[in-house]
N, C-alpha and C positions, 0 to 999 in steps of 0.2 A: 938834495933834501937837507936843510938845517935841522937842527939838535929837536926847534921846537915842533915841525912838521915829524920827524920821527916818535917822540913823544906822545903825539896826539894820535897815530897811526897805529903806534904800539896800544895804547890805551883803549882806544877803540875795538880792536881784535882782539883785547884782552876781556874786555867787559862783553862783547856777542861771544866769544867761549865761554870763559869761565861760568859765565850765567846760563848758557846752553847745556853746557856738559858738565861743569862742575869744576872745580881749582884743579882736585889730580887727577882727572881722569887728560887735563890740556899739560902737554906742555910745551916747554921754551921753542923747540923748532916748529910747534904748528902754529902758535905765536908768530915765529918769524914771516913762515908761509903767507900766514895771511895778512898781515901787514906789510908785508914788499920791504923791512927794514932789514938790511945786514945783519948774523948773529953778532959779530964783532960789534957793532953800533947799540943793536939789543943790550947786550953784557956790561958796556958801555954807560948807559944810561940807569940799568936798571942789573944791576952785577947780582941778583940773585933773585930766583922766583918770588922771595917773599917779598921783595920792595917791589917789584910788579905788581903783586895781590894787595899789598896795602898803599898802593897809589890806583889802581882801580878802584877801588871801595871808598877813596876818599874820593874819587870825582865822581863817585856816584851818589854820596853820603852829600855832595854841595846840589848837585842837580836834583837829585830826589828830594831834598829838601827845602831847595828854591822855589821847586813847582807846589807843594805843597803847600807854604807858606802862602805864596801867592794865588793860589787859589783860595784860602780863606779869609784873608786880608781883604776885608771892608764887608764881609757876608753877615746878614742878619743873623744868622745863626750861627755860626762860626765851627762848633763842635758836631751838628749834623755837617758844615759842610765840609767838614773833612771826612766822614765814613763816604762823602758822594766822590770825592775826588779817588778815596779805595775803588770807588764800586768801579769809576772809569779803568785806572790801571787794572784794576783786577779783569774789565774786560779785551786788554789788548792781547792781541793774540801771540805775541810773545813773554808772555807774562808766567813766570817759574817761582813764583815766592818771594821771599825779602831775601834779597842777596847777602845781609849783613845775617840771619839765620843759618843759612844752608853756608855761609863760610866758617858759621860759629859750629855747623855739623859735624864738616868735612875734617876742621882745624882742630877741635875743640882746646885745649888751654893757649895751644900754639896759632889760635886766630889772632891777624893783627890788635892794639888797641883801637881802631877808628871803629870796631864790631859794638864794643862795649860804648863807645862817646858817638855814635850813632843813637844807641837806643836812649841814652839821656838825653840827648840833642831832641828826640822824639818824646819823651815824658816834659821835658822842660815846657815845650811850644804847647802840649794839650795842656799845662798848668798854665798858663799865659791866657788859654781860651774860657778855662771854666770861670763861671760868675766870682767876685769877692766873696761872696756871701755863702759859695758851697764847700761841702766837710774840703778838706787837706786829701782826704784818701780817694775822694773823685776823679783826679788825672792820673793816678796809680788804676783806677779801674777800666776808665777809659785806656790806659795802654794796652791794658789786657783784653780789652774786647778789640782795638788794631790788631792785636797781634794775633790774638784767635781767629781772625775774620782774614787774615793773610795765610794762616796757615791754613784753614777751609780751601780759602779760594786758592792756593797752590794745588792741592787735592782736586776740587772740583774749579774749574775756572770762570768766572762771571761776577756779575755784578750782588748777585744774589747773597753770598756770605756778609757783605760790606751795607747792604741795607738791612739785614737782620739786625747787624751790631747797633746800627744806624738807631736803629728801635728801642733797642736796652740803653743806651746812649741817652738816648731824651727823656726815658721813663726816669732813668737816673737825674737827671737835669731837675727834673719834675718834682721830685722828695723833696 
């Protein structure tokens, strides 16, 4: 196994733990276990939980945000169809909240920076969708109704939190 197959094996086992159980509750030897990589090779790569946690969060922070992107790219509506793309995640059955929350929980000042350039990364793209013509403070609202409708649907799971927002979203649109 090369540097890059370890990597990605690490990575993987990192993101179905820590998102399962939570950053402290895993650590570096159930890591190893379930990736099949050497400790020596782990330490190696990744010489301290926190660059594991914040190389997790950035491959999650490029995927989570790819699928998103592309999912609203080229949609009539663009800001409903991102509460529809929530309502899908929020219905998969592995679905435990925003990863980049629950590390801002667990971490709190000691969460990576990709936690904080995450959530701008996310305020940035919902100002990108709303119309020229509506107030400045629209994509700041809009974040706040994702982020409520995540934190719901971690609580209660389905699609349901994500099409409520969905609703205040358009009424807002609508002013």
């Amino acid at each position: 196994m090369d540097d890059e197959e370890a990597r990605t094996r690490l990575l993987d086992a990192a993101e179905e733990l820590f998102y399962r159980h939570g950053i402290q509750a895993v650590g570096m030897d159930r890591i190893r276990t379930a990736s099949g990589v050497p400790l020596k090779r782990l330490y190696r790569l990744y010489p301290a939980k926190e660059s594991l946690v914040t190389a997790y969060l950035e491959r999650r922070d490029r995927r989570w945000t790819a699928s998103l992107r592309e999912s609203v790219a080229g949609a009539a509506e663009p800001v409903s169809a991102v509460f529809d793309w929530l309502a899908r995640w929020f219905s998969e059955p592995d679905f435990r909240g925003c990863a980049f929350l629950n590390a801002y929980g667990e971490l709190g000042a000691a969460a990576p920076e990709v936690v904080r350039a995450h959530k701008a990364e996310l305020h940035a793209l919902l100002a990108e969708l709303v119309p020229a013509e509506a107030p400045p403070a629209l994509a700041d609202q809009l974040l706040i109704l994702v982020e409520g409708a995540t934190a719901v649907a971690a609580l209660t799971p389905g699609p349901e939190p994500a099409l409520r927002a969905r609703e205040v979203a358009e009424a807002l649109l609508r002013q």
